[in-house]
Steps between C-alpha positions, in 0.01 A plus 500: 500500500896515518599553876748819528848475430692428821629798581870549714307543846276199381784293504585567811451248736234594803760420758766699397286779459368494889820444581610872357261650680645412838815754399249744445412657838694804478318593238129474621310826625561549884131453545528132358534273795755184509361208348674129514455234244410164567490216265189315465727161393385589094631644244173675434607804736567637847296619751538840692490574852467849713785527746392721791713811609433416844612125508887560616537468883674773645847444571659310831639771605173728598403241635768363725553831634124566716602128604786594628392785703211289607704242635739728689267811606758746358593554164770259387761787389517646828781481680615585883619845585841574692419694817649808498684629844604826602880552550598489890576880571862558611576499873734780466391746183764774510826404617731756689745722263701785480299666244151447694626603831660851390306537146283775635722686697723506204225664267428774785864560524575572126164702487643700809888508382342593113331821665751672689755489241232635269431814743865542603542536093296815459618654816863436408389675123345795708854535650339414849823284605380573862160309446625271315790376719188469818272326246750235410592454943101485542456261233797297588401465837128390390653234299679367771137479709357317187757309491421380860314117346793409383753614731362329783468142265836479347560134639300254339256302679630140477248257584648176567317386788147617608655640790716763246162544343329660835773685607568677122100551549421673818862597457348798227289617798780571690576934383402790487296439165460111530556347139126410409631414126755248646231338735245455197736295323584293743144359528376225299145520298352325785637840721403730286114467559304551845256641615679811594667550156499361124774729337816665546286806631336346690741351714714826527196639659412227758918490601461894568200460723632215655824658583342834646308200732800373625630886534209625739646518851840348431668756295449796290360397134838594308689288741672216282341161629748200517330113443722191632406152380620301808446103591424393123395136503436307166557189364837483264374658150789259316318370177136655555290753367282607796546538894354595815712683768421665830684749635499856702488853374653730768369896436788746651575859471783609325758650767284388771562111457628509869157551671361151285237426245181701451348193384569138431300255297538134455426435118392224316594519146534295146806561229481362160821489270463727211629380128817729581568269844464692720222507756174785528236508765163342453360799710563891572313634788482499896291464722341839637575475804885408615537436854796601714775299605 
């Protein structure tokens, strides 16, 4: 019998065809697994082997990073935290002013000025030129009492020197309506809180009852009060920022400074120099009980 014709892929040679197959893994079903080829050293054939899905090592890096954290007892990305610190509150928080010191009684004026001109308006269109003419004296004359704050506080309280600084102070004290707005701003945050007072209001109220103390027996409680700051004692306040002084408050009656004190006190107090320059007091009482010269 004739062997077959050799056909085209007859004549292939064996090698060449294995060869093709190795560029033809794209095209195998996903199910087929990877196979290598490795000669057997004839020309016969090849032989196949399985390559297992599981035989790649993982990579370094999931390795090298449990080895890391391992070795250092933290994880290796972590880094060391800036401590955060509060801001250092401001010795002095509201500086003295023009504006803060007469603010208020400015709004109560215009409120008050706004309202009699309003009422002397109708009356004046009702042909009342009688009323009107007393409203406008009545209302002229109560602007001049609200006007009282700031009459009594047209110098400016220059605070060079601590000693300024306790006179402008205890200075406010010193009429028939003591200046309580004046004296608030001349304390620092430090003087602002005690345990007699934490706000503005606070402090008005514990000057009035202090000042009807230093009334009882001495003189009658409308009877202006006048406050000396004698024999001040402190170091030079030249180039710093905080102070300690001693000195005496003297407690007189005004037009009967002949017959002495009504009290004296030797204080002990502390300044500290405000971001304006000038100087405010650490503390704003005094002591309950003021003995006599």
């Amino acid at each position: 019998m004739n062997s077959p014709e050799p056909t085209a892929d007859n004549r292939r040679d064996p090698e060449i065809a294995a060869a093709e197959l190795l560029f033809q893994d794209a095209e195998l079903p996903a199910s087929t697994r990877p196979v290598s080829v490795i000669a057997t050293g004839s020309s016969e054939g090849f032989e196949l082997a399985d390559v297992s899905e599981h035989s790649a090592s993982p990579p370094p890096s999931s390795q090298a990073a449990p080895a890391r954290e391992a070795a250092g007892g933290k994880p290796a990305d972590s880094r060391p935290r800036a401590r955060m610190v509060a801001p250092m509150a401001p010795a002095v928080e509201q500086v003295w002013s023009r504006g803060s010191e007469w603010g208020s009684t400015f709004v109560v004026l215009a409120c008050w000025i706004a309202a009699i001109l309003g009422i002397a308006y109708f009356t004046l269109g009702a042909d009342l030129l009688g009323i009107t003419g007393l409203i406008l004296l009545l209302g002229g004359l109560g602007a001049v009492v609200l006007s009282y704050p700031i009459l009594i506080t047209l110098e400016r309280p220059v605070r060079i020197t601590p000693e300024q600084a306790a006179r402008d102070y205890f200075g406010a004290l010193s009429h028939h309506f003591p200046h309580y707005r004046r004296m608030w701003l001349l304390l620092s945050a430090r003087g602002r809180t005690s345990p007699q007072f934490a706000s503005y209001e606070g402090f008005k109220a514990y000057w009035i009852a202090r000042l009807g103390q230093l009334h009882e027996g001495h003189a009658g409680r409308f009877s202006p009060l006048v406050f000396q700051v004698e024999e001040f004692h402190a170091e030079k306040s030249a180039g710093k920022t905080e102070i300690d002084a001693r000195f005496r408050l003297r407690v007189l009656v005004r037009g009967r400074r002949g017959e002495g004190p009504i009290g004296s006190l030797l204080l002990e107090r502390s300044f500290v120099r405000g971001p304006d320059g000038m100087w405010y007091l650490n503390e704003g009482t005094l002591a309950e009980r003021t003995p006599a010269a």
